[in-house]
Each structure stands twice: as structure tokens, then as C-alpha cells.
MARLO-211950 format. One record per residue (C-alpha): x, y, z; residue number from 1; residue in one letter. Coordinates in steps of 0.05 Angstrom, whole numbers, plus 5000, padded with zeros to 4 digits. Layout:
<pt c1="X" c2="Y" c3="Z" nr="NUM" rest="A"/>
...
***
This chain:
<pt c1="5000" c2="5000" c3="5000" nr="1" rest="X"/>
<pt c1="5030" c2="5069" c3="4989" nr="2" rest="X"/>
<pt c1="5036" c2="5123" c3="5035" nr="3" rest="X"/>
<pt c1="4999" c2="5178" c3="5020" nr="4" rest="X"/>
<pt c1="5039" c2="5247" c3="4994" nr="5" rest="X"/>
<pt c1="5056" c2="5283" c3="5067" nr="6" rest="X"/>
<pt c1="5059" c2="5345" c3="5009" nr="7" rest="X"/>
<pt c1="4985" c2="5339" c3="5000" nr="8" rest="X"/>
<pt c1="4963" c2="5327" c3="5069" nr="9" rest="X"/>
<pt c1="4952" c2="5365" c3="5126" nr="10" rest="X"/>
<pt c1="4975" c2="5358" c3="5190" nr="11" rest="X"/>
<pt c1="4925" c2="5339" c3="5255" nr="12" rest="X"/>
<pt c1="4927" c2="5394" c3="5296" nr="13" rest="X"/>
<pt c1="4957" c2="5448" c3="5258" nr="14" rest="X"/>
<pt c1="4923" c2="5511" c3="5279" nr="15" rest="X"/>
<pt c1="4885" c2="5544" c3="5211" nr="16" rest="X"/>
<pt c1="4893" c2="5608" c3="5194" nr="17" rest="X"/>
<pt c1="4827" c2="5633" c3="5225" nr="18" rest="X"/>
<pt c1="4863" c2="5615" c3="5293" nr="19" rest="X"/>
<pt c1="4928" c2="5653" c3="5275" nr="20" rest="X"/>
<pt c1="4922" c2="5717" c3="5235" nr="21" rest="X"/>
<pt c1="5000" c2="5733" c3="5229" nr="22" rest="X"/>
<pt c1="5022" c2="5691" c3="5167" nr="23" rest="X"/>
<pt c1="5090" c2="5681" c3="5192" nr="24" rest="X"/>
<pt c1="5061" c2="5654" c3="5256" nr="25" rest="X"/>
<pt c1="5027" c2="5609" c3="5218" nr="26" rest="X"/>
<pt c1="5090" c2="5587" c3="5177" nr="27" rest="X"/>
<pt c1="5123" c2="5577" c3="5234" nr="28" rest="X"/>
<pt c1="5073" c2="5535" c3="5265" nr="29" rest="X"/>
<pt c1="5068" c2="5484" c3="5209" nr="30" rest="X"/>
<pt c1="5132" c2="5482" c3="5191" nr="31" rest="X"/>
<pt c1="5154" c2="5467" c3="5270" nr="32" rest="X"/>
<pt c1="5096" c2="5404" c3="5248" nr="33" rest="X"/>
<pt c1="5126" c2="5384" c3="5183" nr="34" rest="X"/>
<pt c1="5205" c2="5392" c3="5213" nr="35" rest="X"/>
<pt c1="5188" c2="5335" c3="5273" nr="36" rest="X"/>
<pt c1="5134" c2="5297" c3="5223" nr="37" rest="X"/>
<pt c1="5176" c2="5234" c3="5197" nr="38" rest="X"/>
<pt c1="5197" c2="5232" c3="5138" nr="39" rest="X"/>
<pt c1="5187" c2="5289" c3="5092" nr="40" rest="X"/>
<pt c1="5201" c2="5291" c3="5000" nr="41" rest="X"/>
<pt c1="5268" c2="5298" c3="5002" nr="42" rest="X"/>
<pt c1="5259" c2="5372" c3="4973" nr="43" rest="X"/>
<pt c1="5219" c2="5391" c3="5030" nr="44" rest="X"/>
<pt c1="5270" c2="5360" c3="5084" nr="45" rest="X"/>
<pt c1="5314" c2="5406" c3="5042" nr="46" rest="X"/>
<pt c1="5281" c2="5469" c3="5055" nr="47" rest="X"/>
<pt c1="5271" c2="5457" c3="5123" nr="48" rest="X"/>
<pt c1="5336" c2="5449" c3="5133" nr="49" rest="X"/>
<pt c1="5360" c2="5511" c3="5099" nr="50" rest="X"/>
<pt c1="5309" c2="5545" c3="5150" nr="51" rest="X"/>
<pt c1="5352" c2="5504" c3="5218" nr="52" rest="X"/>
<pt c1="5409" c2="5536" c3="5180" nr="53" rest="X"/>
<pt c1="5367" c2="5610" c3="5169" nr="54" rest="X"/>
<pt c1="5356" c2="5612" c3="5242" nr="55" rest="X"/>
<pt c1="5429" c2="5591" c3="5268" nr="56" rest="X"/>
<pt c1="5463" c2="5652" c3="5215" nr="57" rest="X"/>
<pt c1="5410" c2="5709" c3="5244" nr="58" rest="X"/>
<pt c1="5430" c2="5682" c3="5318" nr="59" rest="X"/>
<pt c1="5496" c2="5675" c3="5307" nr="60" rest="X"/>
<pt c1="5503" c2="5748" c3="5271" nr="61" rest="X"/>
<pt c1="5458" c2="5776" c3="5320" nr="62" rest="X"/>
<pt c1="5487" c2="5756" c3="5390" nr="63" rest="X"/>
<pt c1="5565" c2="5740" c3="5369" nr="64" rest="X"/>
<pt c1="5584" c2="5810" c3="5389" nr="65" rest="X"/>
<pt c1="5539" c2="5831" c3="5443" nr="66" rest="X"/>
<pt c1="5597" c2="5818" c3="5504" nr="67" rest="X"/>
<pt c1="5597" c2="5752" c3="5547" nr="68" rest="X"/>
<pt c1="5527" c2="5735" c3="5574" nr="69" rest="X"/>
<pt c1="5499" c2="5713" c3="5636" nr="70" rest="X"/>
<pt c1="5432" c2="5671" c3="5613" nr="71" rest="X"/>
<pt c1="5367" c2="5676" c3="5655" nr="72" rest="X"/>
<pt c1="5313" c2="5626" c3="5651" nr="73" rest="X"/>
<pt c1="5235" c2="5631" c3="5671" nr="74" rest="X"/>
<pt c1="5174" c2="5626" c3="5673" nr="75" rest="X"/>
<pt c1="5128" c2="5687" c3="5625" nr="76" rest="X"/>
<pt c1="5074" c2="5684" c3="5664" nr="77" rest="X"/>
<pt c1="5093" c2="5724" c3="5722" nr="78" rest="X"/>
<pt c1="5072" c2="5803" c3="5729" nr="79" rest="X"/>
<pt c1="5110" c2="5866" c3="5755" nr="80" rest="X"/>
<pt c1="5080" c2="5857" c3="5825" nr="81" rest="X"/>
<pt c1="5101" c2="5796" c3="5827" nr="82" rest="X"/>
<pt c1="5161" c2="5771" c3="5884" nr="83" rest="X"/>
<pt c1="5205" c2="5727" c3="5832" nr="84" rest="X"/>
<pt c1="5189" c2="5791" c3="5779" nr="85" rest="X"/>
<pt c1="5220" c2="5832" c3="5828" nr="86" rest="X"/>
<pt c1="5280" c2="5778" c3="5844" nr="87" rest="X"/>
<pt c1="5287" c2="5761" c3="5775" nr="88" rest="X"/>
<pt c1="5298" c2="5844" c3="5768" nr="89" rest="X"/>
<pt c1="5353" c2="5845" c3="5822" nr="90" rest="X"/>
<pt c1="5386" c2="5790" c3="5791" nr="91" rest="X"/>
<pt c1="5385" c2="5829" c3="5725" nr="92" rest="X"/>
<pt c1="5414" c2="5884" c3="5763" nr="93" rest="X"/>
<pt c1="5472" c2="5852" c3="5797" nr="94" rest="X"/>
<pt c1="5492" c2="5813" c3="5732" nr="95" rest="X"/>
<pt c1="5499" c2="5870" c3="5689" nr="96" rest="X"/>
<pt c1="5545" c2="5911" c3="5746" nr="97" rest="X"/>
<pt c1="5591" c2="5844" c3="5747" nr="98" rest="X"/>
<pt c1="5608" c2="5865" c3="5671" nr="99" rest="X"/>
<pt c1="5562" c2="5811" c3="5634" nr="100" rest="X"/>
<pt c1="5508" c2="5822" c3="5590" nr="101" rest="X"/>
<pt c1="5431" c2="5793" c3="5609" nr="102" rest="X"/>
<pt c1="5412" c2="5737" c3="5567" nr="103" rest="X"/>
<pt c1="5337" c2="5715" c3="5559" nr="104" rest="X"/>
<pt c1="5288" c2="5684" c3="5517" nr="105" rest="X"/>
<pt c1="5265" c2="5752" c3="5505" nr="106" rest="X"/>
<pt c1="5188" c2="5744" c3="5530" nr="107" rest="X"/>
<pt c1="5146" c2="5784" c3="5589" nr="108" rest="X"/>
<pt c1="5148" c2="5757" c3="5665" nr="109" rest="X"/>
<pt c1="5213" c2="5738" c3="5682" nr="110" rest="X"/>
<pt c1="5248" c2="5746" c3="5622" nr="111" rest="X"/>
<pt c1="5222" c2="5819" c3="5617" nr="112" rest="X"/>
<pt c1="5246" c2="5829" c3="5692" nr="113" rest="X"/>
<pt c1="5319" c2="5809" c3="5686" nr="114" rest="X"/>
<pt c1="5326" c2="5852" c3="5613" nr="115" rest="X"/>
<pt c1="5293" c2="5907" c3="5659" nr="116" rest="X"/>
<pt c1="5346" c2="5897" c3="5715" nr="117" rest="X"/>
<pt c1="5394" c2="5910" c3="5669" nr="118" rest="X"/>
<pt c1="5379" c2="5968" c3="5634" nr="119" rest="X"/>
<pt c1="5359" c2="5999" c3="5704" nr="120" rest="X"/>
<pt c1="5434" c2="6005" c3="5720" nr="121" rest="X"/>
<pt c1="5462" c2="6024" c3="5643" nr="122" rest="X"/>
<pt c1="5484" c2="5952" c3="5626" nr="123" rest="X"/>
<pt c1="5474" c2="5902" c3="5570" nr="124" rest="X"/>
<pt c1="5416" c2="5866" c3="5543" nr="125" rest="X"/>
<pt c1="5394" c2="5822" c3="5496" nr="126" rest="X"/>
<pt c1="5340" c2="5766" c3="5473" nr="127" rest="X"/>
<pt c1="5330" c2="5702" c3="5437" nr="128" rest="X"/>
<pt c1="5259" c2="5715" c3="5433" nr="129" rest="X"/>
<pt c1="5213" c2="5649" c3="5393" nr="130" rest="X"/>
<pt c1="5152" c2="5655" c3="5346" nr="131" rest="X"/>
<pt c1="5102" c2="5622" c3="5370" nr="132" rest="X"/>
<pt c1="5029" c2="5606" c3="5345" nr="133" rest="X"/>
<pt c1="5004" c2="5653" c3="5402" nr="134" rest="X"/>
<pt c1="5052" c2="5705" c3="5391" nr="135" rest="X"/>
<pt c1="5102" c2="5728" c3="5441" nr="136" rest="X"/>
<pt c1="5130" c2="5796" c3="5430" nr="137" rest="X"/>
<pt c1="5200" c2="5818" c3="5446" nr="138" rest="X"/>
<pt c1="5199" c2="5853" c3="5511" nr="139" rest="X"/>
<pt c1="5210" c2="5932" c3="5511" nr="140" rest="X"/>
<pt c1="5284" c2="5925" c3="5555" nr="141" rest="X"/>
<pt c1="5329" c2="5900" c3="5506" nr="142" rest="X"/>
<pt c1="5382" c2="5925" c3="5467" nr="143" rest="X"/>
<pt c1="5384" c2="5877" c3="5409" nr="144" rest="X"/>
<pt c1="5343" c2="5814" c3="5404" nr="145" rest="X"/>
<pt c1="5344" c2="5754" c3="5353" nr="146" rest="X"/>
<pt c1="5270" c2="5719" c3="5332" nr="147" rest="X"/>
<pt c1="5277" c2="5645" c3="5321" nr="148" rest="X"/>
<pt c1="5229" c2="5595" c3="5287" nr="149" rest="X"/>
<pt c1="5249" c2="5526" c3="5322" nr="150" rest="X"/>
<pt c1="5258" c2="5525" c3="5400" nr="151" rest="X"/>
<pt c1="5329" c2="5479" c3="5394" nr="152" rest="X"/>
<pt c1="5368" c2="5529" c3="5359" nr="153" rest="X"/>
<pt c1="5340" c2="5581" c3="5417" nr="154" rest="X"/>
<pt c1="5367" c2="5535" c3="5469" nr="155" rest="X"/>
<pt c1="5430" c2="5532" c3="5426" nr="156" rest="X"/>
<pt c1="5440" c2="5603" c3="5425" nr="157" rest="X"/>
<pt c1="5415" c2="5620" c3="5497" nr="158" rest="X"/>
<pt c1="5461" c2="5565" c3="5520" nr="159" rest="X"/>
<pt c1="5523" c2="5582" c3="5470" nr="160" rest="X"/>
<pt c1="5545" c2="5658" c3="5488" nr="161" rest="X"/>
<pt c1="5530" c2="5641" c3="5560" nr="162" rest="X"/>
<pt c1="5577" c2="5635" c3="5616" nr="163" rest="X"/>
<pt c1="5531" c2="5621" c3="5676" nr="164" rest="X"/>
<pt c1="5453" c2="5603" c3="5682" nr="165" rest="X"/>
<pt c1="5404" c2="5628" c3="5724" nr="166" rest="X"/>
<pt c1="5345" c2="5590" c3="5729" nr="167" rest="X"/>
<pt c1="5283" c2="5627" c3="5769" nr="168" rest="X"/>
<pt c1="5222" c2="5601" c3="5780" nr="169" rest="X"/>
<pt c1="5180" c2="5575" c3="5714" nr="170" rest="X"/>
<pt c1="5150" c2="5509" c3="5678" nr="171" rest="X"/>
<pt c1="5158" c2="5462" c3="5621" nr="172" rest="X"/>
<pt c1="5205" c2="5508" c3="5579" nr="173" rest="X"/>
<pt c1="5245" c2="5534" c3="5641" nr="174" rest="X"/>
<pt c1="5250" c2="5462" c3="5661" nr="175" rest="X"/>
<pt c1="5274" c2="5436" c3="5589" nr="176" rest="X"/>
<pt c1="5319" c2="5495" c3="5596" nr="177" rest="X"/>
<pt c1="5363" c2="5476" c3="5655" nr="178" rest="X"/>
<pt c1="5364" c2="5408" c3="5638" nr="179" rest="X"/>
<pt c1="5392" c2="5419" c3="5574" nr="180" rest="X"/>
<pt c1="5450" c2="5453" c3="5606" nr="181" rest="X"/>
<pt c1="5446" c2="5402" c3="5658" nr="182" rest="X"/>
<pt c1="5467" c2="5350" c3="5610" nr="183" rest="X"/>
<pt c1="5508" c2="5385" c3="5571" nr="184" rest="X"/>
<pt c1="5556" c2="5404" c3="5637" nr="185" rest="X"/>
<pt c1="5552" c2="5324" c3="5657" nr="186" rest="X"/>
<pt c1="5572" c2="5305" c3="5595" nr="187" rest="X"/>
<pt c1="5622" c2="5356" c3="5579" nr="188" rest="X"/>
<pt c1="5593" c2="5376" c3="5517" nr="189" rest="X"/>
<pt c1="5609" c2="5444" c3="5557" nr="190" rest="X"/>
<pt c1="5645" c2="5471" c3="5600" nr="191" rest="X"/>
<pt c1="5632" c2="5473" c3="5676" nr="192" rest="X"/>
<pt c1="5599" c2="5536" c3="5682" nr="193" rest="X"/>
<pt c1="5558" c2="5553" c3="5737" nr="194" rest="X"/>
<pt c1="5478" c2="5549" c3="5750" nr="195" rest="X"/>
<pt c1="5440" c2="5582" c3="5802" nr="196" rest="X"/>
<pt c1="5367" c2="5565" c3="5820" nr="197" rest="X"/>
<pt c1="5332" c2="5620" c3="5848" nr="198" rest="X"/>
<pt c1="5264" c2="5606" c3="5889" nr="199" rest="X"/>
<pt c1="5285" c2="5556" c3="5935" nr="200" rest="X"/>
<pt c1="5203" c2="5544" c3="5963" nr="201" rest="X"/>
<pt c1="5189" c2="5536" c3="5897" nr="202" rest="X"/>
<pt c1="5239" c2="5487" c3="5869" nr="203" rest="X"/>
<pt c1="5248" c2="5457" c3="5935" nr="204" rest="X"/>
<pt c1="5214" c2="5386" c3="5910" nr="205" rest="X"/>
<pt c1="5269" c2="5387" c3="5851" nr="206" rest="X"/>
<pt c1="5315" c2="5400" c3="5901" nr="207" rest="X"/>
<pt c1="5290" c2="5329" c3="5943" nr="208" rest="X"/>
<pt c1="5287" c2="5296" c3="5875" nr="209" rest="X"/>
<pt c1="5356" c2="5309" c3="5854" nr="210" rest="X"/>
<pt c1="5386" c2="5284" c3="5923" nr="211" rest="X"/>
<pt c1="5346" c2="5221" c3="5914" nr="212" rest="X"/>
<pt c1="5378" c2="5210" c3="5846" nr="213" rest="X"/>
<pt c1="5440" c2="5223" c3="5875" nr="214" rest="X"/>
<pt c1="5429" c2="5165" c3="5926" nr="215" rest="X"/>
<pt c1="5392" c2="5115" c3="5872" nr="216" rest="X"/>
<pt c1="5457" c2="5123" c3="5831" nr="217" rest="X"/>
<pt c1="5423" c2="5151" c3="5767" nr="218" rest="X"/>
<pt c1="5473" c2="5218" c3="5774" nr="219" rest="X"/>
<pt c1="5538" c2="5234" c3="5809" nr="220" rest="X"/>
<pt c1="5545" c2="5280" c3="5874" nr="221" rest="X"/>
<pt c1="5593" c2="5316" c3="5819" nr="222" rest="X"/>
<pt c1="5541" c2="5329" c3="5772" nr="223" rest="X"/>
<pt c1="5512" c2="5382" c3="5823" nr="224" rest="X"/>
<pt c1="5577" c2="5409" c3="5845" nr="225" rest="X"/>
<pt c1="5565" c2="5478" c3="5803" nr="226" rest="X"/>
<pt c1="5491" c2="5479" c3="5821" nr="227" rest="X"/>
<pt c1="5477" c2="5536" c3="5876" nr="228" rest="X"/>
<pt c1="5408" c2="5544" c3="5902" nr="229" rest="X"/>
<pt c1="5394" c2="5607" c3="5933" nr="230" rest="X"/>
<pt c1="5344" c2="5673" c3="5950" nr="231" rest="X"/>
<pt c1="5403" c2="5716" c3="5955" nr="232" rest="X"/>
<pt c1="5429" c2="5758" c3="5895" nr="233" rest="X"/>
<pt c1="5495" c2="5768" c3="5934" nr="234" rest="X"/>
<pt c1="5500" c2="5690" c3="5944" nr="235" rest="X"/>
<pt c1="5477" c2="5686" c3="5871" nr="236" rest="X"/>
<pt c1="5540" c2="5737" c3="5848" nr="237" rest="X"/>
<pt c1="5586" c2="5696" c3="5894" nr="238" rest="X"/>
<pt c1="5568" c2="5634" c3="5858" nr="239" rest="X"/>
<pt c1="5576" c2="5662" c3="5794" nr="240" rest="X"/>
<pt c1="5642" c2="5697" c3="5813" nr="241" rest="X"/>
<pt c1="5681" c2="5639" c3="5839" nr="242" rest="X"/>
<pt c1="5653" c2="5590" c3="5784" nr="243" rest="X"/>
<pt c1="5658" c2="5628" c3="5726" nr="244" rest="X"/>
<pt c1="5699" c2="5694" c3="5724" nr="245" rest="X"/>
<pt c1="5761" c2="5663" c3="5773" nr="246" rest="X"/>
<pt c1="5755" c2="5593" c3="5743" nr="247" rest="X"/>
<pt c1="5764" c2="5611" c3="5673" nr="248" rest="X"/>
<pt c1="5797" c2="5672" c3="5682" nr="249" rest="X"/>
<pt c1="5736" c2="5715" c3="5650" nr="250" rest="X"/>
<pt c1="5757" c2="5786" c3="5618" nr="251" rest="X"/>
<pt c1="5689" c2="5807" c3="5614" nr="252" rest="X"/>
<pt c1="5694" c2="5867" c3="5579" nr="253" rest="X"/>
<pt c1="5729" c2="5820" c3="5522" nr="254" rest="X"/>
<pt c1="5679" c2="5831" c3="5455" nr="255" rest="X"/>
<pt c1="5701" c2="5793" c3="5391" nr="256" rest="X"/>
<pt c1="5726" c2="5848" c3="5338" nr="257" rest="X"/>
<pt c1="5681" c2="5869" c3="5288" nr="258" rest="X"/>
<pt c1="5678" c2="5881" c3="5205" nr="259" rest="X"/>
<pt c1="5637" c2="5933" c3="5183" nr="260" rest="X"/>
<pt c1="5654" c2="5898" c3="5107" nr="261" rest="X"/>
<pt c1="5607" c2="5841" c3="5141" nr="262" rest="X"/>
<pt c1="5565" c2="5896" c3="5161" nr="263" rest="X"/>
<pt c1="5578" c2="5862" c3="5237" nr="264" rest="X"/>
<pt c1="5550" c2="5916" c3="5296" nr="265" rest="X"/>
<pt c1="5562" c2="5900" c3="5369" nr="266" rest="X"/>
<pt c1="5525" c2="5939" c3="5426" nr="267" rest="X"/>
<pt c1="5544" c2="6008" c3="5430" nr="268" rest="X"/>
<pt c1="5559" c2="6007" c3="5507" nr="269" rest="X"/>
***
């Protein structure tokens, strides 16, 4: 019996375009579908691909020259008057007078706060912000920000220019997040750079979890060495001070050198 075209046939549970108005939200949506679908004509597997590559070249061109980053993770659901909005804010702060720039995913709630933090005291800040079917808009605190279609090259990016994580308080996609640079630290795909988890009520659970893998002998006592959880943005700096900038020697203020030829443009500050 033979398959029938995928070409032809749509996908279950692609949103129409009654439910999103923006075409490129659309575009994105389906092709997210047809990119994790199976098997695709080979033409179509092509173009797709030339899209993974599309999005890697804007990040790469985008963020290569913005100054060494400090990534924050979270949840974009929280609001201004919210506690871990205000913490993620501080933290925002505090990274951006240690010389780094603030790295997010470039949404509202958290995201939004730690961008904010930084431009409250003059530093850097940037986004990897994603289009999604329900569109989420690049927050109004950032200097520069990238839009990608698929969510792996985002984690790519967030993960490649950074030299510490924060993780605050959030769900599936902070989650998927952490862990990502969770493995990639265990199984030095990079370096050992450090992660803080901020909210320690609310990640407390995680916290319990990740001692009982420790004792079940499904992870190392190693593997958490670089993990601090904390409330404190001074703990948080400490942290980030002793496993990042000492360990490897950071020169923060080190930015690659650009070519205006390659019409390349770093952050003026």
C-alpha cells in the first residue's frame, strides 16, 4: 500500500489560519509540524533544513558581538508585582554591574524582569525571543534581540554565548531549559559553568528529587557540584564569581572584533 503524499496532506492539529492571523506565525507553526513529522520529500527535508540553518546565521550574527552573557531562565507568566518579577529584576541588576550582559528568551514575566534589571543600571541586554502560534513579542528592555522559528536552535544560542545560568522560578520550557545545560555540563559537551536556582520554596521538591537521584545512583554527587540554590542575589554573584569569572579567568569586557565589510554591529555600550 502506498503512503499517502505528506505534500498533500495536512497535518492533525495544525492551527488554521482563522486561529492565527499573522502569516509568519502560521509558517512557523506548520513548519515546526512538518520539521518533527517523519519523513518528509526529500525537497521539503531540504528546505527545512535551509530554515535550521536560516535561524542559526540570524542568531549567530545577532548575539556573536553583544559581550559575554549571563543567561536567565523563567517562567512568562509572572507580572510586575510579582516577588520572583522583582527577584528576577535584582538579579538582572547585579549581573549587568559584574560586567556581563543579560541573556533571555526575550518574552514578558521573568524574562522581561531580568532585561529590565539591566537596563535599570546602564548595562547590556539582549534576547532570543521564539515565534510562537500565540505570539510572544519581544519585551521593551532589550538592546538587540534575535527571533527564532524552532525552540532547539534558541536553546543553542541561549546556551552558547552564555557563561553562567540562572534558572528562576518557571514550567515546562524553564525546566527543558536547565536540563539541557544540565546534561550538557555532565557530559562535557560544555564547559563547567555555573547554575544558580533561584526560588528555593518553589523548586524545593526538585531540590528532594535530585538528592534522591544522587542516592539511587542515576547521577553523580559531581554532577551538582556547580549547582547553587539560593534567594540571595549576593549568594547568587558569589556563585557566579568563583565558578565562572576566577575559574576561567573571565575578561568580561572582552567583545570579539568586528567588520563593518560584514556589516557586523556590536552593542554600542
Amino acid at each position: 500500500m502506498t503512503p499517502p503524499d505528506s505534500s498533500s496532506t495536512p497535518l492533525a492539529g495544525t492551527p488554521s489560519t482563522k486561529e492565527i492571523k499573522d502569516e509568519h506565525q502560521f509558517t512557523a507553526a506548520v513548519e515546526d509540524r512538518l520539521l518533527l513529522s517523519g519523513p518528509n520529500p526529500r525537497s521539503r527535508d531540504f528546505r527545512l533544513l535551509m530554515g535550521v540553518v536560516n535561524d542559526f546565521l540570524k542568531g549567530f550574527r545577532t548575539l556573536h558581538f553583544v559581550g559575554p552573557c549571563v543567561t536567565v531562565f523563567g517562567s512568562a507568566r509572572y507580572k510586575e508585582d510579582h516577588p520572583y518579577y522583582q527577584l528576577a529584576r535584582k538579579m538582572g541588576e547585579a549581573i549587568a554591574r559584574m560586567g556581563f550582559t543579560v541573556l533571555t528568551g526575550g518574552g514578558p514575566g521573568i524574562m522581561e524582569a531580568a532585561n529590565r534589571g539591566a537596563k535599570d543600571v546602564g548595562g547590556r541586554s539582549v534576547g532570543c525571543n521564539i515565534l510562537l502560534a500565540v505570539e510572544q513579542k519581544p519585551n521593551p528592555y532589550l538592546d538587540r534581540w534575535v527571533t527564532i522559528h524552532y525552540f532547539f536552535v534558541r536553546k543553542t544560542l541561549l546556551i552558547k554565548y552564555s557563561y553562567g545560568f540562572v534558572i528562576m522560578p518557571g514550567g515546562f520550557g524553564t525546566m527543558d531549559e536547565m536540563f539541557e545545560a544540565l546534561t550538557l555540563i555532565q557530559t562535557h559537551k560544555i564547559r563547567n559553568f555555573p547554575i544558580v536556582i533561584m526560588g528555593v520554596d518553589y523548586w524545593k521538591d526538585l531540590f528532594d528529587f535530585l538528592q534522591k537521584m544522587i542516592v539511587r545512583g542515576t547521577i553523580s554527587p559531581e554532577d551538582l557540584a556547580h549547582i547553587k540554590f539560593t534567594d540571595s542575589v549576593e549568594e547568587a554573584v558569589a556563585h557566579l564569581e568563583e565558578k565562572a569569572v576566577r575559574q576561567f579567568r573571565l575578561r568580561r569586557a572582552r567583545i570579539p572584533v568586528q567588520s563593518t565589510l560584514l556589516g557586523e554591529d556590536g552593542l554600542k555600550h
